[in-house]
LOKOL-457028 format. One record per residue: residue in three letters; x, z, y of N, C-alpha, C in turn. Coordinates in steps of 0.05 Angstrom, whole numbers, plus 5000, padded with zeros to 4 digits. Atoms other than C-alpha are relative to their C-alpha. Last residue first. Layout:
BEGIN
alaXZYXZYXZY
...
***
This chain:
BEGIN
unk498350024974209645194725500249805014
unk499850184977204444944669500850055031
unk498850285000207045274611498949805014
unk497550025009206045914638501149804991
unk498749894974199945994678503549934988
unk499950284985196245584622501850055023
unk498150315015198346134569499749745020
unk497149985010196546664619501449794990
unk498450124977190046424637503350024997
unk500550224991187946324566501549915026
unk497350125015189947004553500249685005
unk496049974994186147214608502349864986
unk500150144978179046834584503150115013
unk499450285002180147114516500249845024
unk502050214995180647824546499749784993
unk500050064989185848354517497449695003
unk502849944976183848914488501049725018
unk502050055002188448644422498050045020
unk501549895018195348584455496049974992
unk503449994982198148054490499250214978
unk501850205013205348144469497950065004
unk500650015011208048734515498149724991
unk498549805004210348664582500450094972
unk502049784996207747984584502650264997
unk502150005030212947464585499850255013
unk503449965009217647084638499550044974
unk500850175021225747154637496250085002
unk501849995001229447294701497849894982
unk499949654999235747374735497950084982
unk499449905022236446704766498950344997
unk497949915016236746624834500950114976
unk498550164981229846634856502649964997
unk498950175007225846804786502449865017
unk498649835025223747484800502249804996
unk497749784983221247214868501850074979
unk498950104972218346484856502150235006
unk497550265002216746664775501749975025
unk497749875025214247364776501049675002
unk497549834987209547044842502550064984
unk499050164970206546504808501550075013
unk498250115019205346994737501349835025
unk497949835005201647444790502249804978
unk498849944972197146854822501650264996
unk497650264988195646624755501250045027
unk497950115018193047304726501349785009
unk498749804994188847424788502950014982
unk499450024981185146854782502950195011
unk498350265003184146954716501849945022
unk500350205002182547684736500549784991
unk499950284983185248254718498349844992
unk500649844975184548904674499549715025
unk502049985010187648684609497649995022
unk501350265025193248244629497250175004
unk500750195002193948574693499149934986
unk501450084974194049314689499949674998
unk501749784996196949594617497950005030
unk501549975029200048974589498250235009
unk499349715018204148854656497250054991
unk502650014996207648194669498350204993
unk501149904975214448504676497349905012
unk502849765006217648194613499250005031
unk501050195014225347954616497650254992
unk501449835006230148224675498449854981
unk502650144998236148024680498250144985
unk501550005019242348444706497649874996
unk498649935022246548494754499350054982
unk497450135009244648064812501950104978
unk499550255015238248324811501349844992
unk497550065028239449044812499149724989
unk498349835009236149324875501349894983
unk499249894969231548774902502650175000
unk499350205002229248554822502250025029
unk497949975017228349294813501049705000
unk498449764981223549304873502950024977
unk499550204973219948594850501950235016
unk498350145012219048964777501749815034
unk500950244998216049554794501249865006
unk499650245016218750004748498749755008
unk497350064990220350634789499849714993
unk498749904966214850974748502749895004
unk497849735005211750644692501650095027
unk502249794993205950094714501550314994
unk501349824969210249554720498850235002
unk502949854993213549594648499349935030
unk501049844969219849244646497550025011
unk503350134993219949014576498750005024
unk503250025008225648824566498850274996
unk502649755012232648874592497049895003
unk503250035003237548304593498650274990
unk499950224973245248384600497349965010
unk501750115002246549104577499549675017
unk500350245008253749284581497349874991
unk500249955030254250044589499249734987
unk496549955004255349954668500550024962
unk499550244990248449524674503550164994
unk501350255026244650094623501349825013
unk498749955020248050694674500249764976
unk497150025003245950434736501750004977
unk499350265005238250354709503749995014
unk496650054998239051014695500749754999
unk497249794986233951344746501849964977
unk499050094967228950594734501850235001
unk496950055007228750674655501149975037
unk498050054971220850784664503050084989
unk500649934980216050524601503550095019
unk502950024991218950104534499750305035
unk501249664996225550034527497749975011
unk503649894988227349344501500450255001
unk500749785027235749144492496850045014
unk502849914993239048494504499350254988
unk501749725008246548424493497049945016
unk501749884985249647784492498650174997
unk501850075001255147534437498850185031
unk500450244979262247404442496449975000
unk499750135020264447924381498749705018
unk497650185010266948314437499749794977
unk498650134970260548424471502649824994
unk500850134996257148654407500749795021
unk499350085027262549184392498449685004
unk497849954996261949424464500849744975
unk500250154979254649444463502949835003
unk500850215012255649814403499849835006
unk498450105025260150334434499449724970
unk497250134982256350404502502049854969
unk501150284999249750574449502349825015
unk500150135019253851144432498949765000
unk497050105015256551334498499549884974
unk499050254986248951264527502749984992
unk501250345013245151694478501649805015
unk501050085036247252474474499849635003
unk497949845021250852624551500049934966
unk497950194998247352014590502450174976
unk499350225006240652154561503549974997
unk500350035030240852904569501149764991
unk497849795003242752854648500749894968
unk498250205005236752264641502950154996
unk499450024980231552714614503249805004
unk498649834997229752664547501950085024
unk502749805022222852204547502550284994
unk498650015016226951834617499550134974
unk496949984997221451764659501949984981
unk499449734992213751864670503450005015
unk501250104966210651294643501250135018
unk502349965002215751404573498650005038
unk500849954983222651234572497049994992
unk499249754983227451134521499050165018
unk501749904988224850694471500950285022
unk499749685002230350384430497850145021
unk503049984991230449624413500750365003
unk500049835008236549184404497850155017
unk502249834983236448464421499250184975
unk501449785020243248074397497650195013
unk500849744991245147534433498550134974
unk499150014974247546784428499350285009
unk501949934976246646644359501450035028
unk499050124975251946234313497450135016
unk501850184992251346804257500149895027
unk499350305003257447134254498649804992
unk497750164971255647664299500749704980
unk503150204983248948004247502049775011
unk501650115019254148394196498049725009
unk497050105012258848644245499049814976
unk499450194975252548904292501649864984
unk502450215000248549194223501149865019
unk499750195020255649594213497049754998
unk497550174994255549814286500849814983
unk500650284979248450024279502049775002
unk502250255011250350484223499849695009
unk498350125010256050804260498149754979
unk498250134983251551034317502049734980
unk501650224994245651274266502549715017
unk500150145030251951804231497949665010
unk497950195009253951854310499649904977
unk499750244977246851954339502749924985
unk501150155014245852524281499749695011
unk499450135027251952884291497849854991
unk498450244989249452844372501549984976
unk501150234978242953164355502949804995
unk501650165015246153664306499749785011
unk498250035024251753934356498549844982
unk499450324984245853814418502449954974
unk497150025020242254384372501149745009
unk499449925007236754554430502450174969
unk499849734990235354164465501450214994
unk498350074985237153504430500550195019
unk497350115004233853774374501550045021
unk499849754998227454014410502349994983
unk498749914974226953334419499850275000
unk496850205001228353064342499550155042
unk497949835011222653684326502649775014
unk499949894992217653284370502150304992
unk500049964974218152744347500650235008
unk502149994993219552734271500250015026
unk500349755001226452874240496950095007
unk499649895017228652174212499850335008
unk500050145030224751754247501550204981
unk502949965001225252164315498949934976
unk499149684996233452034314497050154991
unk499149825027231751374294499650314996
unk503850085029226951184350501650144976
unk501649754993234251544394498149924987
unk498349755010238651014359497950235006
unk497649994996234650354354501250285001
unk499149734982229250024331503350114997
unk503549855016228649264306501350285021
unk499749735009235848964304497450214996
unk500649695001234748204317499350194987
unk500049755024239347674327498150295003
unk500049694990237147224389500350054956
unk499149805036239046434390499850314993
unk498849704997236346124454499450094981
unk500349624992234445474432501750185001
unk500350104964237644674427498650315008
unk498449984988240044974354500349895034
unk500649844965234245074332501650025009
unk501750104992235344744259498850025033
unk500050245009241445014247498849865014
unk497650064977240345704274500749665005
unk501350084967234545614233501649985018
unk501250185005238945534165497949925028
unk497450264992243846024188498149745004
unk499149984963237846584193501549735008
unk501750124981235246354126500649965020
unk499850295024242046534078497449885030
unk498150154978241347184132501049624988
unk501350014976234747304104502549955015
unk500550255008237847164029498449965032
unk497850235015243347664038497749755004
unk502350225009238148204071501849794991
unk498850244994242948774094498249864978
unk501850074979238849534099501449694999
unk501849955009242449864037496949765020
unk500350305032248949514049497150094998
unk500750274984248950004115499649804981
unk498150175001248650594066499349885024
unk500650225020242751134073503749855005
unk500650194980244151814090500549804986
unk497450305004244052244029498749805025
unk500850284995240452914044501849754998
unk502150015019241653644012499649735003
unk499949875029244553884081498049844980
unk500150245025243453364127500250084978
unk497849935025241253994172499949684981
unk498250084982235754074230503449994997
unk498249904983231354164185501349845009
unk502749804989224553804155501950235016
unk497649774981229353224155498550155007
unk499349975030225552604106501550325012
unk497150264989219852484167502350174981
unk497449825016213452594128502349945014
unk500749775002207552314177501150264990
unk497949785014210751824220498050234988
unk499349774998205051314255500950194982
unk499149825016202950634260501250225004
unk496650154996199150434325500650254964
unk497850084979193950254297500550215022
unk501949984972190850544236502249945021
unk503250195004192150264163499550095027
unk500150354990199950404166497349935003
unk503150025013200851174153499549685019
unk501950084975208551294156498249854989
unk502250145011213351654103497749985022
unk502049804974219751814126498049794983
unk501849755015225451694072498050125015
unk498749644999231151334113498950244984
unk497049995003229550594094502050265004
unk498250204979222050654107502850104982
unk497449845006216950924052502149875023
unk497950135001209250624075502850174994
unk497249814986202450954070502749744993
unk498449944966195650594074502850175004
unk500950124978193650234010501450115026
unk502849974996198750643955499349745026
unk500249835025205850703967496450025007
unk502249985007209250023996499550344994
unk500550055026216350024016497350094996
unk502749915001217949904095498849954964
unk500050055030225949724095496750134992
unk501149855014226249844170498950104972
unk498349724982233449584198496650254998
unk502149945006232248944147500550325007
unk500249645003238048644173497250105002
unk497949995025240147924173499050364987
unk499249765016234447744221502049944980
unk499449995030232947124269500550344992
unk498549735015229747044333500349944972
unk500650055032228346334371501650254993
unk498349905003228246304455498250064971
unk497950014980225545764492502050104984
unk499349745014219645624443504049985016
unk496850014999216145274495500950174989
unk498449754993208945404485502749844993
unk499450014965204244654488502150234998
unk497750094992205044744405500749935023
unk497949855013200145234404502449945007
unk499949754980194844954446502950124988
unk498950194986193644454389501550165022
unk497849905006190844994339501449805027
unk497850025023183144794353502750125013
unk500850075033177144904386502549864985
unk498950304990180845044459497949944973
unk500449974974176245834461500649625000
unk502750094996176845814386498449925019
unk500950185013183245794378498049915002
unk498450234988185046284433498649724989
unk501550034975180546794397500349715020
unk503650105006184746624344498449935005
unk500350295004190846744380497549944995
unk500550094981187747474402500549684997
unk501050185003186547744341499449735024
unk502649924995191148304340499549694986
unk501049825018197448144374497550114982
unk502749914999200747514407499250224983
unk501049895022207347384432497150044997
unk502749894992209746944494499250054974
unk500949895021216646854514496550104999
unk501249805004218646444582500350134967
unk500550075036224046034610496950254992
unk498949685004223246024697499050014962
unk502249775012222345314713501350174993
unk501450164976227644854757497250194993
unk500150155013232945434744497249855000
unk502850094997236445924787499049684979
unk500350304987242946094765497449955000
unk500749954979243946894750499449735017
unk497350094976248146754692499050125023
unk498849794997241647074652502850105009
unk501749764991237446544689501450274988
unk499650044970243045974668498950265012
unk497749854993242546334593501249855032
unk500249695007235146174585503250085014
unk501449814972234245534626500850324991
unk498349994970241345284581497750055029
unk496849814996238445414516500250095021
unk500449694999232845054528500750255002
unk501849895034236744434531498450295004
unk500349715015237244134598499350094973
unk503649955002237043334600501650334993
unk501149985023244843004620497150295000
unk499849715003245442734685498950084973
***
C-alpha cells in the first residue's frame, strides 16, 4: 500500500473521508514559541509539528508602507497605527461616500513577481503538502479599509448604490489577484473576510446576502473553475448563513469560533457536516487561555473523534495561540496534537 502524503489527510478530510489522524495547523503569536522554547530548553519541539498544509503569496493584498515608527500606508491609502496591538485604521483614504477625486488602485499594483518567482519554488519543494494560495482580507475588511468602520456600515445602510459600487470595484480586484494566484500548482486558495462578530452577522444576514454574497459567489466561481479549492476565515458567528457560504462554493471554513453564537462546533458538525469542512474550532477565547492541561487534551480528543468522524475536519486553535496564553497550555496543545 502506498504511504499517505500529507496532502492526501488534508484533502481526504475535505472529501469527507475519514482519516487515520485528523491533519492539523498550528500558529503562534506574541511570545508564546519562545516561551515554548524555554519550557522543552531548546528549538527541537518545532520540527515534531506536521506541516500538513504550506501557504504561499503572489499578491501583496496589503502593501503596508512605512511612515515614521508607528504608522503604516496600505495599498488603498488608509493610514493604520501599528505599535499597539491589535493594529488599527486611523485615516481611511474615503472621508465620503464618493470615489470622486480618488484613483482606485490597479491590480498590477498589489502583484509581487519575485514572491510568486518564490511561491513556485516551495510549491516545488513541498510538494507532498497541502498547497494554499493566500489572499489576506477580503471584500467587506475592504469596504471598512477604505471608508473606516463605522462609516463603511452606515454605507451599506444607508447608500446600498455606493456600498455595492464599492463591493464591485473590490469584487473585480479580487478576481484579478484569483487569475494571477491559479497557475501556481496549489490546491486552494484561502480568502479572509470577517463577517461576523459574537453576536452574528456584523451587517445583518438579509444585508449580507443582498451586498456581499453574489460578489464573493463570483470569485468563488472564478476560483472553482480554475480547479482550485476555496477556503475562506470569518472570524465570530456565520451559523444564520451557513446555507448560503456551502451554496456559494466554500469548501473549508475557518475559524469556527465556539464561543460566537450558533458556533458550536459539534452542532455545526451535526447540521452541515457532510457539506462542508470545518478547520479551527479549538476556541482562543475559552479553552486555550482559560483551561486546563487536562482540559485542553480532553477537548483536542474529542474535536478529533467527533469533528473528525467521516472526514470534514481540519484541527487548529481558533486563532493562532495568542499572547495570554499559558506556557503550560500551549505545551498541552502542541503534545495533544502531534501525538493523536
Amino acid at each position: 500500500m502506498t504511504a499517505m502524503r500529507l496532502r492526501d489527510y488534508v484533502l481526504d478530510q475535505i472529501h469527507h473521508r475519514e482519516t487515520p489522524v485528523v491533519p492539523y495547523t498550528l500558529g503562534f503569536e506574541g511570545d508564546v514559541a519562545e516561551r515554548v522554547d524555554s519550557y522543552y530548553g531548546s528549538q527541537d519541539w518545532r520540527d515534531r509539528i506536521t506541516p500538513y498544509m504550506v501557504r504561499v503569496a503572489a499578491v501583496d493584498t496589503d502593501m503596508n508602507e512605512p511612515i515614521g515608527e508607528t504608522h503604516r500606508r496600505d495599498g488603498y491609502g488608509g493610514i493604520w497605527r501599528v505599535d499597539q496591538r491589535p493594529w488599527h485604521l486611523e485615516l481611511p483614504p474615503l472621508a465620503e461616500p464618493s470615489f470622486d477625486g480618488y484613483t482606485f488602485p490597479e491590480a498590477e499594483k498589489f502583484f509581487r513577481p519575485d514572491w510568486k518567482a518564490e511561491a513556485f519554488r516551495t510549491c516545488e519543494e513541498r510538494r507532498d503538502c497541502f498547497l494554499v494560495g493566500s489572499l489576506g482580507w477580503g471584500l467587506f475588511e475592504r469596504s471598512w479599509n477604505l471608508r473606516g468602520f463605522e462609516n463603511a456600515l452606515m454605507d451599506a445602510i444607508a447608500d446600498e448604490d455606493f456600498f455595492g459600487e464599492m463591493m464591485d470595484r473590490l469584487m473585480n480586484l479580487y478576481l484579478e489577484f484569483v487569475a494571477y494566484t491559479v497557475d501556481l500548482p496549489i490546491d486552494a486558495i484561502h480568502f479572509g473576510d470577517d463577517w461576523g462578530d459574537q453576536r452574528g452577522n456584523i451587517i445583518g444576514a438579509d444585508r449580507w446576502r443582498r451586498l456581499i454574497k453574489p460578489r464573493w459567489a463570483r470569485v468563488y466561481e472564478a476560483t472553482h473553475r480554475a480547479g482550485k479549492l476555496v477556503m475562506h476565515h470569518s472570524c465570530g458567528s456565520v451559523a444564520e448563513i451557513m446555507p448560503d457560504i456551502i451554496e456559494i462554493g466554500i469548501d473549508v471554513l475557518e475559524s469556527c469560533q465556539p464561543e460566537a453564537a450558533g458556533m458550536n462546533p459539534y452542532e455545526l458538525k451535526q447540521k452541515w457536516g457532510d457539506k462542508i469542512t470545518f478547520w479551527g474550532c479549538l476556541g482562543s477565547q475559552s479553552t486555550i487561555p482559560h483551561g486546563t492541561p487536562e482540559e485542553i487534551r480532553a477537548e483536542v480528543q474529542r474535536l478529533c473523534n467527533e469533528m473528525g468522524k467521516g472526514g470534514g475536519y481540519i484541527l487548529a486553535p481558533a486563532k493562532d495561540l495568542q499572547p495570554e496564553t499559558p506556557t503550560e497550555n500551549a505545551v498541552a496543545i502542541i503534545e495533544s496534537f502531534i501525538n493523536q
